[in-house]
DSSP file (Angstrom, degrees, kcal/mol; ACC not computed):
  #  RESIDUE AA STRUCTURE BP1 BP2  ACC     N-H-->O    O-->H-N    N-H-->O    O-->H-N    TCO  KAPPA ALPHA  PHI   PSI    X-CA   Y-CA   Z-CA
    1    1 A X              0   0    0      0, 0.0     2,-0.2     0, 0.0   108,-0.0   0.000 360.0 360.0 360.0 147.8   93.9  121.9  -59.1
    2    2 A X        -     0   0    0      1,-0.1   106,-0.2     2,-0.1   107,-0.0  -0.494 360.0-168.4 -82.8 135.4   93.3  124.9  -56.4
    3    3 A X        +     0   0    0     -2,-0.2    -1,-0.1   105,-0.1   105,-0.0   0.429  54.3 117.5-112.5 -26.9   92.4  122.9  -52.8
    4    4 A X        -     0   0    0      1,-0.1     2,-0.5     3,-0.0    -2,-0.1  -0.297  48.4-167.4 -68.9 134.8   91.3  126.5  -51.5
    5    5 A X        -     0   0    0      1,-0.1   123,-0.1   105,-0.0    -1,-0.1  -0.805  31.3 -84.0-106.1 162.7   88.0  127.1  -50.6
    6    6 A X        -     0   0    0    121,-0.7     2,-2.1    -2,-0.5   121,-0.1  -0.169  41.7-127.4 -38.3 118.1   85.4  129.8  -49.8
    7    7 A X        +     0   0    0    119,-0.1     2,-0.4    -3,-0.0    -1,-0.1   0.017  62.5 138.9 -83.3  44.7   85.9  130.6  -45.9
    8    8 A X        -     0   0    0     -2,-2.1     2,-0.1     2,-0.1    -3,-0.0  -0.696  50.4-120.3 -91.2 137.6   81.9  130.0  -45.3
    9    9 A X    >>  -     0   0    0     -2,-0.4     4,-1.7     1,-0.1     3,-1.6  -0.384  22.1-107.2 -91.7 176.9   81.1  128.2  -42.1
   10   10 A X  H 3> S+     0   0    0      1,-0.4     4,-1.3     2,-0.2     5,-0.2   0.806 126.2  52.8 -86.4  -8.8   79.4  125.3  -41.8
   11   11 A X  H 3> S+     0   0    0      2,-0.2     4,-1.2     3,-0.1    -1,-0.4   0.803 102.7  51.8 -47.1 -42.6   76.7  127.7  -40.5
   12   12 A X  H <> S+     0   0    0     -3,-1.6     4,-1.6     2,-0.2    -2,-0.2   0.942 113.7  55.6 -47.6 -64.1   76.6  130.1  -43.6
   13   13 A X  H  X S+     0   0    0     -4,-1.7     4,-1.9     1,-0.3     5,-0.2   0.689 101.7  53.1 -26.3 -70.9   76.2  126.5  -45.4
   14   14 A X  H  < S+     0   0    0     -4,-1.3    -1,-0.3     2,-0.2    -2,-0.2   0.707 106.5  50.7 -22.3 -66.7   73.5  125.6  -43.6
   15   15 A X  H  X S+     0   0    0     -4,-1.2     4,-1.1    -5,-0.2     3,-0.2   0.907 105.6  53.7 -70.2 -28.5   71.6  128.7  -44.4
   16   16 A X  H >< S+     0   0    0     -4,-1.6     3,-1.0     1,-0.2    -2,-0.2   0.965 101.0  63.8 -64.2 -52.3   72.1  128.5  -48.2
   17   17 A X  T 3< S+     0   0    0     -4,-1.9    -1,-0.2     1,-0.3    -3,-0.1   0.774  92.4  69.9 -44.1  -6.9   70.6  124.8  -47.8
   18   18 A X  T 34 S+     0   0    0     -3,-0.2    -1,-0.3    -5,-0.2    -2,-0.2   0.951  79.1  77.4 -84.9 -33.1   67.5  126.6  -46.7
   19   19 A X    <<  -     0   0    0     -4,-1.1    -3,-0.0    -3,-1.0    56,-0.0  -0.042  67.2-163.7 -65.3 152.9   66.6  128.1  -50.1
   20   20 A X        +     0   0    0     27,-0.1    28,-1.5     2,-0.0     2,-0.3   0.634  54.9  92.5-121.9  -2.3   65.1  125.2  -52.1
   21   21 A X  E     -a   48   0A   0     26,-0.2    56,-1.2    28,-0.0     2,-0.4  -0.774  52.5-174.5 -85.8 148.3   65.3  126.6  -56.1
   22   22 A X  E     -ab  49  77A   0     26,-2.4    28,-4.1    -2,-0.3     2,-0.5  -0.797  20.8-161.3-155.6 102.5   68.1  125.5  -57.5
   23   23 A X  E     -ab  50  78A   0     54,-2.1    56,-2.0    -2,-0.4     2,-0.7  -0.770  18.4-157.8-101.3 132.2   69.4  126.5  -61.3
   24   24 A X  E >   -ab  51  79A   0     26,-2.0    28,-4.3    -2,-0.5     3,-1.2  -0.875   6.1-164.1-116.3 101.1   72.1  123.6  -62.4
   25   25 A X  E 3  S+ab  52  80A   0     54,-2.8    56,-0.7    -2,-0.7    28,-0.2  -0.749  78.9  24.9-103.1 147.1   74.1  125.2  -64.9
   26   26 A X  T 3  S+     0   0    0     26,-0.6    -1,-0.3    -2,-0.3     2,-0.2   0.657  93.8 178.2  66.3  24.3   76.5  122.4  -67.3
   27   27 A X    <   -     0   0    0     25,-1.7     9,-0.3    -3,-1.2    -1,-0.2  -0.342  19.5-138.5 -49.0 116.0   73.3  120.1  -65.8
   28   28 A X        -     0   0    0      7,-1.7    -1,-0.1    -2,-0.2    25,-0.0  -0.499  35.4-160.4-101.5 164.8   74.2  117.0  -67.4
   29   29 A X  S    S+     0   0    0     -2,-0.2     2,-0.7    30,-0.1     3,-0.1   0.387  76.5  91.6-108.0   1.4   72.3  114.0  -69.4
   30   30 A X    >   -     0   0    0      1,-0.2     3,-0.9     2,-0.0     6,-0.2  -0.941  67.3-157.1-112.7 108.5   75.2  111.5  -68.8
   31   31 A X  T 3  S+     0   0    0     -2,-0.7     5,-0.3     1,-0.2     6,-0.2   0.932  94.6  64.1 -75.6 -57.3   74.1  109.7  -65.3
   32   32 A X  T 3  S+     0   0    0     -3,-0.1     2,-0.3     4,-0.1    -1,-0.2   0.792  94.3  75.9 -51.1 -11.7   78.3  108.8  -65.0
   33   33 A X  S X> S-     0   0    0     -3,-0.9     4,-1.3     1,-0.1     3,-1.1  -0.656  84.6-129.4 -98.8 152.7   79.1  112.9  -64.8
   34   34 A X  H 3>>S+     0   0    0      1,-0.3     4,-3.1     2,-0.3     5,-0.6   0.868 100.5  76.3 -55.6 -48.9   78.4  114.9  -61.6
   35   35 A X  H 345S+     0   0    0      1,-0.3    -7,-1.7     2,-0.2    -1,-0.3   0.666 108.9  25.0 -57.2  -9.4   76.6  117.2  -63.3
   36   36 A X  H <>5S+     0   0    0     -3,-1.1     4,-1.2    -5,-0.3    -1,-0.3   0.617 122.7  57.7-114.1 -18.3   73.7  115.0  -63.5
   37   37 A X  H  X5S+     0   0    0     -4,-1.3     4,-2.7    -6,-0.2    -2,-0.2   0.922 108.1  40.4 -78.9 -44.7   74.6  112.9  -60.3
   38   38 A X  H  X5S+     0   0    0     -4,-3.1     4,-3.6     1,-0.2    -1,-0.2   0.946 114.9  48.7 -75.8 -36.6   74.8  115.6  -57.7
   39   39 A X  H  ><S+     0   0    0     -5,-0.6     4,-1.3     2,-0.2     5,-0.3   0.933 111.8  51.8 -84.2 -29.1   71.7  117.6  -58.8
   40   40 A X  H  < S+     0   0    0     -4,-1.2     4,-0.5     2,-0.2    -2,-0.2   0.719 111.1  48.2 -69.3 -13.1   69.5  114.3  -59.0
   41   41 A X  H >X S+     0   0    0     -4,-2.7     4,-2.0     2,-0.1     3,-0.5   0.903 105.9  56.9 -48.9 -63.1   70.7  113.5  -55.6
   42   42 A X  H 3<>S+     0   0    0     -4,-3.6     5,-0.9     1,-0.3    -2,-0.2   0.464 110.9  46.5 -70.9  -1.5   69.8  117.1  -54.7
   43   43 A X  T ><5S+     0   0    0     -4,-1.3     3,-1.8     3,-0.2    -1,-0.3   0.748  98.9  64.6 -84.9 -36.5   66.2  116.3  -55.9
   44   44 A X  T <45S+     0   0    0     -3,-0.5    -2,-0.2    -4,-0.5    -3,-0.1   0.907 102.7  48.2 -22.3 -77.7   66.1  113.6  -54.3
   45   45 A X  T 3<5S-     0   0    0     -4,-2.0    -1,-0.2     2,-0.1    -3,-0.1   0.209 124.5 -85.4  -1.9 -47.9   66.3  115.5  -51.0
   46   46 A X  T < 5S+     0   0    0     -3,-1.8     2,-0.4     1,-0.1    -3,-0.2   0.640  84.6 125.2  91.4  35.2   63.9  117.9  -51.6
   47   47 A X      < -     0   0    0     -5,-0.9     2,-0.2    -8,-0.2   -26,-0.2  -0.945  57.2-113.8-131.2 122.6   65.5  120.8  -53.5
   48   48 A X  E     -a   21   0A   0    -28,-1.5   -26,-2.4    -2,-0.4     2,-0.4  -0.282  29.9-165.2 -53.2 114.3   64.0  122.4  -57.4
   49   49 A X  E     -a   22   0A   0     -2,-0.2     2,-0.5   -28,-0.2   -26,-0.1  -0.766  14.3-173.8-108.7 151.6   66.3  121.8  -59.6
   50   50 A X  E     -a   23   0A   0    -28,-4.1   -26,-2.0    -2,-0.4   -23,-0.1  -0.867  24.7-133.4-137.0 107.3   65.8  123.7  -62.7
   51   51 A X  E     -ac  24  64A   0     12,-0.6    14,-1.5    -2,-0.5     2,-0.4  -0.482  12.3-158.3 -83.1 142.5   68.6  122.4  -65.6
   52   52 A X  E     +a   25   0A   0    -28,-4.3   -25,-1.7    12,-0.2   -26,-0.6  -0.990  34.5 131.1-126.6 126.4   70.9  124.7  -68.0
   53   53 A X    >   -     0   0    0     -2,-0.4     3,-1.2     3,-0.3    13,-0.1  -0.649  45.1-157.1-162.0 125.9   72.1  123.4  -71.0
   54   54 A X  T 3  S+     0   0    0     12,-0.3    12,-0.1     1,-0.2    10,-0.1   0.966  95.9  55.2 -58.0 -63.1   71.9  124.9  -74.0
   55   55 A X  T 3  S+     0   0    0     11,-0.1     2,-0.4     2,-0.1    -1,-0.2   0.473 103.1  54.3 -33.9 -17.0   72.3  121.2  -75.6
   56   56 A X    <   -     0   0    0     -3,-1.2    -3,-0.3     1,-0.0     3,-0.1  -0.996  59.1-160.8-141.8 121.3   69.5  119.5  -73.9
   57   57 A X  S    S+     0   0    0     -2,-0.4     7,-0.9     1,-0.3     2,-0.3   0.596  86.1  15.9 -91.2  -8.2   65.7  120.6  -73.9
   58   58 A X  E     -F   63   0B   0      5,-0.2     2,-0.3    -5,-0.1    -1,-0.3  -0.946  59.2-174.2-167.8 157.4   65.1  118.4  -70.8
   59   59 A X  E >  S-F   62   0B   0      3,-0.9     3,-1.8    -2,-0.3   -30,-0.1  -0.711  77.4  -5.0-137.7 153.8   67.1  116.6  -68.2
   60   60 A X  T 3  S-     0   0    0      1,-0.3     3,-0.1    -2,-0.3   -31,-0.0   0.649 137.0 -48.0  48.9  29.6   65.6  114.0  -65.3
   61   61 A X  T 3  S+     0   0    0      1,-0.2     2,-0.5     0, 0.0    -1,-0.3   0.759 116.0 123.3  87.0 -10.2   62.1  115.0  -66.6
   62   62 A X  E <   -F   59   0B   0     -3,-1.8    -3,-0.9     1,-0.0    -1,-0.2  -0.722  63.7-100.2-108.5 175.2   62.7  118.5  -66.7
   63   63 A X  E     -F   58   0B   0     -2,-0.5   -12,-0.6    -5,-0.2     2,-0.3  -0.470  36.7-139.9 -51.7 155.2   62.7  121.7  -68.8
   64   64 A X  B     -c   51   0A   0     -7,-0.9     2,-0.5    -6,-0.1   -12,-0.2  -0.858  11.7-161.2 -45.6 118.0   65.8  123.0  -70.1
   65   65 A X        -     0   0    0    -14,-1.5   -11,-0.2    -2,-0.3     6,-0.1  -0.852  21.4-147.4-137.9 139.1   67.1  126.4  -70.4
   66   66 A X  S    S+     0   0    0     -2,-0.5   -12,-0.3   -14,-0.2     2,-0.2   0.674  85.4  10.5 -64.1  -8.1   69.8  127.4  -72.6
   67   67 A X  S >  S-     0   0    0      1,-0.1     3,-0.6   -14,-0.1   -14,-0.1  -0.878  74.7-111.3-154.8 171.1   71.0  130.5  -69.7
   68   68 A X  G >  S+     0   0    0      1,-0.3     3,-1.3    -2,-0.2    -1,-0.1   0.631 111.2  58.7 -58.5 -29.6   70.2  131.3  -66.6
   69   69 A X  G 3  S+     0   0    0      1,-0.2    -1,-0.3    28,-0.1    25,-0.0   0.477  99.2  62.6 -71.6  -1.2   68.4  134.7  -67.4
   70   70 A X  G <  S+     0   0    0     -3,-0.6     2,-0.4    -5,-0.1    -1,-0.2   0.478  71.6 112.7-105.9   0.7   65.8  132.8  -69.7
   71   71 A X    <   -     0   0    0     -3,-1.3     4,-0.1     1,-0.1    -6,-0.0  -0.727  60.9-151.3 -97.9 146.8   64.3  130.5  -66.7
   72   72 A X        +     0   0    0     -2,-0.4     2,-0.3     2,-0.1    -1,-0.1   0.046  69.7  86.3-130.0 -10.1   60.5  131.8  -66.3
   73   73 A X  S    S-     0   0    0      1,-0.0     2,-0.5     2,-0.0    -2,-0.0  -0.780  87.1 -91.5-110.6 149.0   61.0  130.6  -62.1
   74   74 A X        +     0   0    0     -2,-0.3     2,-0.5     1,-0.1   -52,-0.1  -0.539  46.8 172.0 -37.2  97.1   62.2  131.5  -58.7
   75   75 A X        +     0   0    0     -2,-0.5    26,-0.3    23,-0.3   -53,-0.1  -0.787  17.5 167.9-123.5 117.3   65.4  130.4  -58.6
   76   76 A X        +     0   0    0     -2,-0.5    25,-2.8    24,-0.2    26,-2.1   0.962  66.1  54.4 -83.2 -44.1   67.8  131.4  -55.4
   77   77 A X  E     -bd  22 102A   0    -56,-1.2   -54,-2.1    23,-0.2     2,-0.4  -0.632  59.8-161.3 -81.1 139.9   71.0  129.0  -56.0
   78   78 A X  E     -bd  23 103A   0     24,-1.6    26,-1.0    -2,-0.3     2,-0.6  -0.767   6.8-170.0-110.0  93.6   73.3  128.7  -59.1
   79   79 A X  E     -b   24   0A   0    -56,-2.0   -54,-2.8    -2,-0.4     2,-0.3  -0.652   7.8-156.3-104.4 113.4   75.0  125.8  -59.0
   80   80 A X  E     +b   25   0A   0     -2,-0.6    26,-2.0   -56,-0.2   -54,-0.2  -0.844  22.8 177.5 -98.7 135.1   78.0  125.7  -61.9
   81   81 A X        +     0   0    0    -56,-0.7     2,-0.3    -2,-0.3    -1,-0.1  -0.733  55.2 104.4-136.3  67.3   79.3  122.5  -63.2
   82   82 A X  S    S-     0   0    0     24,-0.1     2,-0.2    -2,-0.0    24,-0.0  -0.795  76.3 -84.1-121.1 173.9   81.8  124.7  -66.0
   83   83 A X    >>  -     0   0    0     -2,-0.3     3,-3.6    26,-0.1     4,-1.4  -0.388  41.0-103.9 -81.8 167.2   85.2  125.3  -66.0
   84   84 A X  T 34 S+     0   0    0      1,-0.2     4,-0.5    24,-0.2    -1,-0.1   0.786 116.5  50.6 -60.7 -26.7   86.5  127.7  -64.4
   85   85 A X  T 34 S+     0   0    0      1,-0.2    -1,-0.2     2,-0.1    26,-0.1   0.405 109.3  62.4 -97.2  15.5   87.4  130.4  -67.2
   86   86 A X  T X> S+     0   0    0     -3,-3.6     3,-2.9     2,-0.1     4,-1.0   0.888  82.4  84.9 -80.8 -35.6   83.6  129.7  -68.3
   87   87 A X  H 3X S+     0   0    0     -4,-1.4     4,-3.8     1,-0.3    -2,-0.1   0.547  75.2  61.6 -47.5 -47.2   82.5  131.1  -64.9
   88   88 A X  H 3> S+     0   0    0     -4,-0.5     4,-2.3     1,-0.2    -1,-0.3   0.859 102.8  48.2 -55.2 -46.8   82.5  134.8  -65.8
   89   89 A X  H <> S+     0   0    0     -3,-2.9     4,-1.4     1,-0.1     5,-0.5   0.919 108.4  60.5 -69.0 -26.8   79.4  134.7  -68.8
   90   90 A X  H  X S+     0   0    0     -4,-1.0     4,-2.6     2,-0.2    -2,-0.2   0.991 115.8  28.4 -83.1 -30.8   77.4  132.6  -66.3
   91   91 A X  H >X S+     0   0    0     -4,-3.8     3,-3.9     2,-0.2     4,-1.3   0.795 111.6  58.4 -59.5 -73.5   77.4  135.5  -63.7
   92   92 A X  H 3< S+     0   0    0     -4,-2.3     4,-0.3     1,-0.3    -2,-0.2   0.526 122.8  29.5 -49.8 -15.1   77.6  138.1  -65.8
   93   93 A X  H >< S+     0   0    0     -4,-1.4     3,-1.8     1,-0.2    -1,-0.3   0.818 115.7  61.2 -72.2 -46.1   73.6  136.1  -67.4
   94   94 A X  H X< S+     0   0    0     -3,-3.9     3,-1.3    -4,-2.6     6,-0.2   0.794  93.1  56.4 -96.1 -10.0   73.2  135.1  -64.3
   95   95 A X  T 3< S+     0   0    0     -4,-1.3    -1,-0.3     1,-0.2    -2,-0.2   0.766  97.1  75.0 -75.2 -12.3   73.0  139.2  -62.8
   96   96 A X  T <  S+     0   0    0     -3,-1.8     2,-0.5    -5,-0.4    -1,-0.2   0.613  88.0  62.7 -79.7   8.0   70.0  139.6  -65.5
   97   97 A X  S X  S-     0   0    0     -3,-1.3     3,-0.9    -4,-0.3    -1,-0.1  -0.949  81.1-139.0-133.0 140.6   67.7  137.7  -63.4
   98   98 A X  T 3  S+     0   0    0     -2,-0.5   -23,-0.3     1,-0.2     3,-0.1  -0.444  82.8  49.8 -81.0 163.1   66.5  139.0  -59.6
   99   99 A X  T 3  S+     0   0    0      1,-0.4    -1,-0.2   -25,-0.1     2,-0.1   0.130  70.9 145.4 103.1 -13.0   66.1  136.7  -56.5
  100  100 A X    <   +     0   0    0     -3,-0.9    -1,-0.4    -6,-0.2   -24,-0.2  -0.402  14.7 162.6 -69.0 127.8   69.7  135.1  -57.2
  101  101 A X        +     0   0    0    -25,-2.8    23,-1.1     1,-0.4     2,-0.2   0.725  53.2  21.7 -91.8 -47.7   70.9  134.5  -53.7
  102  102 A X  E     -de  77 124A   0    -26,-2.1   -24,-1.6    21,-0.2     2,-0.6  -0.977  59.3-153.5-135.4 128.0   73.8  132.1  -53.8
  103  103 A X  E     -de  78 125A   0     21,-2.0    23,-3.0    -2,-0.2     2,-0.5  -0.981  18.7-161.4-107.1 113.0   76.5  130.9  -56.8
  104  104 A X  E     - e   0 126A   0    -26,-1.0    27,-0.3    -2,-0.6    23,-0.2  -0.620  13.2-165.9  14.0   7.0   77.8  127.9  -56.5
  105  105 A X        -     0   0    0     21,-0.9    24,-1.4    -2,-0.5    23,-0.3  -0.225  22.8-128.3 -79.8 132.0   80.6  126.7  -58.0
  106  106 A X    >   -     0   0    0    -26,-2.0    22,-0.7    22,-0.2     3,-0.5   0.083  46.9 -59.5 -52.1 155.5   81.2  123.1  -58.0
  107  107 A X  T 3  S+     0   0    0      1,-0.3    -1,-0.2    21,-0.2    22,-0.1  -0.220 126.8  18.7 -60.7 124.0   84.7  121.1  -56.7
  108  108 A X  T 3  S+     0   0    0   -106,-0.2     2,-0.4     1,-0.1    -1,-0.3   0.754 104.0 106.7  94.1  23.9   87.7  122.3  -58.8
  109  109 A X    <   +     0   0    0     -3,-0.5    19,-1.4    -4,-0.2     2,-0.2  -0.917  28.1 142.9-153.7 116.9   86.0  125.7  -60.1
  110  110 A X        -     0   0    0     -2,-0.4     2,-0.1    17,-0.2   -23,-0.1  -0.958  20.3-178.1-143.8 168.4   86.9  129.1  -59.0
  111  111 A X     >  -     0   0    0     -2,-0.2     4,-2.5   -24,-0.1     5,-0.1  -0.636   9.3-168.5-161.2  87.3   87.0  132.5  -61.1
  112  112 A X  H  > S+     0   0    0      2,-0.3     4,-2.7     1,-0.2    -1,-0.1   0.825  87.5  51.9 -57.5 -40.1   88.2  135.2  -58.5
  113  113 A X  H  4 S+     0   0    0      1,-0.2    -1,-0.2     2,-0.2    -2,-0.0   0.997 112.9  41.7 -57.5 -53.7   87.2  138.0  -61.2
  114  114 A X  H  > S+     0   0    0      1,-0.3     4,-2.0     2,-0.2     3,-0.5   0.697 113.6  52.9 -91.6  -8.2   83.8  136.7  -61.8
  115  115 A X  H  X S+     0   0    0     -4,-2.5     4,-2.2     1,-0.3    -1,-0.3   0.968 109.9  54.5 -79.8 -39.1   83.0  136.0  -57.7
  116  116 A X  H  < S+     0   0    0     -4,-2.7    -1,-0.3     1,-0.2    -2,-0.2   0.105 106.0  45.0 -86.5  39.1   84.0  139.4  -57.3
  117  117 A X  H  > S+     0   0    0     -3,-0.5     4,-0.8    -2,-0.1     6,-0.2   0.449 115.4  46.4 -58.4 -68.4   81.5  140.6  -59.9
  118  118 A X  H ><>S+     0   0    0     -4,-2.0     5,-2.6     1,-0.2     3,-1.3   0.960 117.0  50.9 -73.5 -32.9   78.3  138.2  -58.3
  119  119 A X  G ><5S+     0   0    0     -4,-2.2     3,-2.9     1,-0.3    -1,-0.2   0.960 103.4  53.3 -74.0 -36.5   79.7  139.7  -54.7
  120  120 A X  G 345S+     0   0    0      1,-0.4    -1,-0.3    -5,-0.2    -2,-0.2   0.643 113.4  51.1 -64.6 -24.2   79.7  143.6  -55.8
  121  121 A X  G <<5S-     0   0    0     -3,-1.3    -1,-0.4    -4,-0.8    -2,-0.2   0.261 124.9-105.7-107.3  31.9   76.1  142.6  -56.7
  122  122 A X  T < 5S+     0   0    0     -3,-2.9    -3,-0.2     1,-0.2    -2,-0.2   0.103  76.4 135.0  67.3 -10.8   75.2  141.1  -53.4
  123  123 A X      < -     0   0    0     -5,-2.6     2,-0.4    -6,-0.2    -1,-0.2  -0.270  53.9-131.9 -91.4 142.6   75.3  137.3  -54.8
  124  124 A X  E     -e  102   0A   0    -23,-1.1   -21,-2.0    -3,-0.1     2,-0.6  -0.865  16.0-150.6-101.7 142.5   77.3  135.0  -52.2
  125  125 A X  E     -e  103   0A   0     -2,-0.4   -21,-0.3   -23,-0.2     2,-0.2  -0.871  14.5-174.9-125.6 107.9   79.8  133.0  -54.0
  126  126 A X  E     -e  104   0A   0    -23,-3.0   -21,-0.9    -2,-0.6     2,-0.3  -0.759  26.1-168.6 -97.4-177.4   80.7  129.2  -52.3
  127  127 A X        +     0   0    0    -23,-0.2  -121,-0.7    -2,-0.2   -21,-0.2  -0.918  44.8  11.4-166.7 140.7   83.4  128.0  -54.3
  128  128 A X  S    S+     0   0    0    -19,-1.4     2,-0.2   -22,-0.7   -21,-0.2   0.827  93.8 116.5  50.2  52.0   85.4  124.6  -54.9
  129  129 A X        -     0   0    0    -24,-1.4     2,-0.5   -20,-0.2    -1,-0.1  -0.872  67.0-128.6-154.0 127.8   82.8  122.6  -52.9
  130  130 A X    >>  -     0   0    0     -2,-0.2     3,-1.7   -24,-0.1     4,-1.5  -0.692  12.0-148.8 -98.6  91.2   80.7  119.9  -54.1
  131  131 A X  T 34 S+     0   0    0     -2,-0.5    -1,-0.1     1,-0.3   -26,-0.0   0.415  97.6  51.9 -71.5   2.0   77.0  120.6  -53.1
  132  132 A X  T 3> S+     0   0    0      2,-0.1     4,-2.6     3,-0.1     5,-0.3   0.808 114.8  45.7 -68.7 -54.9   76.1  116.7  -52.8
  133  133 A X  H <> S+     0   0    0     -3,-1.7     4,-1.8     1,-0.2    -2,-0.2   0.870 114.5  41.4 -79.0 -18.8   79.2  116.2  -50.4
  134  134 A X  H  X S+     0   0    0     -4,-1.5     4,-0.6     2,-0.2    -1,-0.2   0.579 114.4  54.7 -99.9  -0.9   78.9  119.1  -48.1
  135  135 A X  H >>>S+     0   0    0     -5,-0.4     4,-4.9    -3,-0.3     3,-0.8   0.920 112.4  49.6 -66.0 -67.4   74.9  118.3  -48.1
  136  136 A X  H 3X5S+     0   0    0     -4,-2.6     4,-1.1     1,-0.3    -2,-0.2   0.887 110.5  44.5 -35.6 -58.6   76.2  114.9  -47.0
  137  137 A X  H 3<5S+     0   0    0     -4,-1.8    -1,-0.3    -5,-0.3    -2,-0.2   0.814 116.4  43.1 -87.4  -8.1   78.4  116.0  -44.4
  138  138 A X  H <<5S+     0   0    0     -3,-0.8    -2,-0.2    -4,-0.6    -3,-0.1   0.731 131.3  17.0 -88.7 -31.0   75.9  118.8  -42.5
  139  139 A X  H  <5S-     0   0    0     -4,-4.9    -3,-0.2     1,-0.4     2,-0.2   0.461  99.9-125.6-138.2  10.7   72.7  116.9  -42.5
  140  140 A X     <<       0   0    0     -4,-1.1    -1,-0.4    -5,-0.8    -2,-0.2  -0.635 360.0 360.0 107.5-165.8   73.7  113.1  -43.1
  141  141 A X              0   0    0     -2,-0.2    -1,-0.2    -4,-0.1    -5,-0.1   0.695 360.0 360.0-134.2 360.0   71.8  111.6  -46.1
């Protein structure tokens, strides 16, 4: 697995935390996987989470949407819980909807093609960092 991460500081971090929509793509229904752990922490919190999975019409009590371009809400984060050679359709869906601030990609997932894609469109890329633990370590819990 790639240990490198995105060279944002813990200030940058910090500012992404301010935006409070949050679309959880691979959002999962299985409590043992991250993909449901981390974003039901991050509700927890205080952040809208809005789950994609094509598989599941609701998650934690909310809607479902089978891509990111189909969700009907503000959403400023994209948080990816795919593998890494998925990574490229969920920008390129995730450039059909405005307002996208921040992608995401969860611990163990980078796709150098497809960050430089979301960056060429303005979109800020974090990368191989887990947005529960670096929540954890900036502001406690």
């Amino acid at each position: 697995m790639n240990s490198e991460k995105d060279s944002h500081s813990d200030g940058q971090l910090r500012e992404i935390y301010s935006f409070k929509n949050i679309a959880v793509v691979g959002m999962s229904t299985n409590p043992a996987k991250a993909g449901h752990f981390v974003p039901k922490y991050l509700m927890k919190v205080g952040y809208n989470i809005i789950p994609v999975n094509p598989n599941s019409s609701e998650i934690l009590g909310l809607k479902s949407f089978s891509k990111v371009s189909e969700i009907n809400l503000d959403v400023e984060i994209v948080d990816v819980f795919r593998k890494s050679e998925d990574v490229s359709d969920v920008v390129l869906d995730t450039l059909k909807k405005s307002g996208i601030k921040v992608i995401w990609l969860q611990e163990g997932i980078h796709n150098k093609e497809a960050e430089q894609t979301a960056k060429s469109k303005g979109i800020d890329v974090v990368f191989n960092r887990c947005m529960m633990a670096e929540h954890i370590r900036l502001f406690g819990t």
